[in-house]
N, C-alpha and C positions, 0 to 999 in steps of 0.2 A: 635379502641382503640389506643390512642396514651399516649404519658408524660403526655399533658399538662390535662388528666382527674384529676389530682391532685391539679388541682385548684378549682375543684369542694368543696373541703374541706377550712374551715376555719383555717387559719394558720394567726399567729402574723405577722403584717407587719415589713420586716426586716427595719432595721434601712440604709441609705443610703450610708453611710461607710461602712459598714459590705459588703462582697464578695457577689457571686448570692450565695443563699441555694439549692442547688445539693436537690432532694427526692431521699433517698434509700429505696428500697423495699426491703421484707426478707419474706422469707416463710420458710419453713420447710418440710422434708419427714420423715418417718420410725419410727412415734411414736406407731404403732402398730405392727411392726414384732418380732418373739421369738431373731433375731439374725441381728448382723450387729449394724455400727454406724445408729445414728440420723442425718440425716444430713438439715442443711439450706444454703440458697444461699442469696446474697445479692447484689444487683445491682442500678445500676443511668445510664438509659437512655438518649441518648440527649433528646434535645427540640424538638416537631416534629415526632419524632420517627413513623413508620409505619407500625412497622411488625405485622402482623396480630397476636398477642397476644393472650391466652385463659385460664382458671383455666388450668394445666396439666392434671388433672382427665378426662378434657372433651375431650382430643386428643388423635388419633391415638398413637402408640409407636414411628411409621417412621415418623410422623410430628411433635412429642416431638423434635427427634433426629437434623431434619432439621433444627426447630428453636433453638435449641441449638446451632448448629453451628453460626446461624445467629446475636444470639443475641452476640453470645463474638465477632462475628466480628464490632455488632455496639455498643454496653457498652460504656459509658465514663468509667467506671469502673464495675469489679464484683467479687465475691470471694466465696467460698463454705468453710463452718465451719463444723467440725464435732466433736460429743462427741463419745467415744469409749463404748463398752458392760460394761467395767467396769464403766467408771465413770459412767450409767446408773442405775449400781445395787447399786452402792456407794451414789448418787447423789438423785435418781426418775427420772423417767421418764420427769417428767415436767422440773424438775431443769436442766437436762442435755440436752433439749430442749433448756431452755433459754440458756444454756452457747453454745450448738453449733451457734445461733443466735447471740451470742453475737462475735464469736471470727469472724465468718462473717462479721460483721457489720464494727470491728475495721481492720480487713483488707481492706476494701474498702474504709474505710476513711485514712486510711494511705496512699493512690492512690492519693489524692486530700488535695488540702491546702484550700478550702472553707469550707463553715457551711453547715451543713446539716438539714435535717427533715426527721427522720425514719418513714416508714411506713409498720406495721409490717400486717402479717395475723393473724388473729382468735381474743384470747376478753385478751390478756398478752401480755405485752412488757417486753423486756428481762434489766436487769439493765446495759443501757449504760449512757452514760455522753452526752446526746445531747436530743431533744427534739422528744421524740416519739408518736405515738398513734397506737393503736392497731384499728381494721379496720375486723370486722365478714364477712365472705366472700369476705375478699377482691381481692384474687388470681381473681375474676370473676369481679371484679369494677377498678383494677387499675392496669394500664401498668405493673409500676415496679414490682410490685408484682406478678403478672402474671410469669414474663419473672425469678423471684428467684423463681417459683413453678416448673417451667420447668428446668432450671439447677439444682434443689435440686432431682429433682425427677429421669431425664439422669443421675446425678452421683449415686444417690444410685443402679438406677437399673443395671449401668454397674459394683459395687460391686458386685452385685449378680450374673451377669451375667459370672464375673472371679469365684467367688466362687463354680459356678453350673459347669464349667470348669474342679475343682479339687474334686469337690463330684457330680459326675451327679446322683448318686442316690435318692439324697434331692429335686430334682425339683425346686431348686433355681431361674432358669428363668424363669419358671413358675410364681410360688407363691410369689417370692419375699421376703421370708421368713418370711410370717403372716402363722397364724396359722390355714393351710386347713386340711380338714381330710388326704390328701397325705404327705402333710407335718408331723404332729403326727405318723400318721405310718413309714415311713421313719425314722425317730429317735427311735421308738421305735425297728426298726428291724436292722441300722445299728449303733445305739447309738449318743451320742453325740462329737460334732467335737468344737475346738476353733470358740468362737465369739457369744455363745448362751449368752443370758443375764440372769442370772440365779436369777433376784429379778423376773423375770415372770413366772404366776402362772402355766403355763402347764411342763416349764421348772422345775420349782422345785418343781413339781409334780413325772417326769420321777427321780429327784437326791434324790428324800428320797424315793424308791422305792429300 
């Protein structure tokens, strides 16, 4: 899996004048946990690129970690977006989706004075001002996206991983903070702590109780 599998796709031929078109990938984590931000990553590989790239879902934790390092050492650019629990319960779920993708997106193009072509995961693209497509499975069809599955997925889990730090009776590193039966029990025995999202439904299950 390298960059250049994004030619695979039909994109406008740029006009001669115009700069090369950078592909930014962008994926997203943590649209199902009770707690914690949403976060997306968003990235532009060189040309060439070689790292052995995968959905994150399909990798080890210690080979997420590895290519994590990897990929920020080889990035033309990359940047991680997140929306907070509140804007979540403020927002929805999907809305604060797009916006952490969004603030992604515009960080990495602040890195670079060329044109871009986003290439987001799943069947939504977030409202930016450049030319997108959404891309169903793409995390497992295209580099860049791949390589923002894996930085979205190492930042959130290392939230967790400081949060499980300061409450180790929650199982944080564990679970991640979806909702396991360890999980529920844990809330229900040592209550609720800053950062639950309280538009979700087990959540505001335990606060009208």
């Amino acid at each position: 899996m390298n960059g250049q599998q994004t030619d695979l796709f039909d994109f406008p031929e740029q006009d001669s004048n115009v700069p090369h078109s950078f592909v930014i990938g962008v994926d997203e984590v943590g649209r199902g946990p009770l707690i914690g931000d949403v976060v997306a990553a968003a990235v532009i590989l060189p040309d060439g690129c070689s790292l052995p790239l995968a959905d994150s879902k399909k990798l080890s934790e210690r080979k997420r970690i590895e290519l994590d390092q990897m990929i920020r050492e080889e990035a033309v650019a990359y940047a991680i977006g997140c929306a907070s629990p509140e804007e979540i319960d403020e927002l929805n779920i999907l809305n604060a989706t797009m916006l952490a993708m969004k603030r992604a997106i515009e960080q990495v193009m602040c890195q670079s004075e060329n044109t871009w072509q986003v290439l987001v995961d799943g069947n939504r693209c977030p409202p930016i001002d450049c030319p997108c497509q959404a891309i169903v499975k793409g995390d497992g069809k295209i580099a860049e996206i791949s390589a923002a599955s894996i930085l979205a997925k190492v930042y959130r889990d290392q939230q967790m991983d400081k949060l499980d730090q300061l409450y180790p009776h929650y199982g944080f590193a564990q679970h991640k903070g979806y909702p396991t039966v360890k999980h529920l029990k844990a809330i229900e025995e040592h209550g609720m702590i800053e950062g639950y999202r309280k538009s979700f439904k087990p959540i505001k299950n335990f606060l009208s109780v």
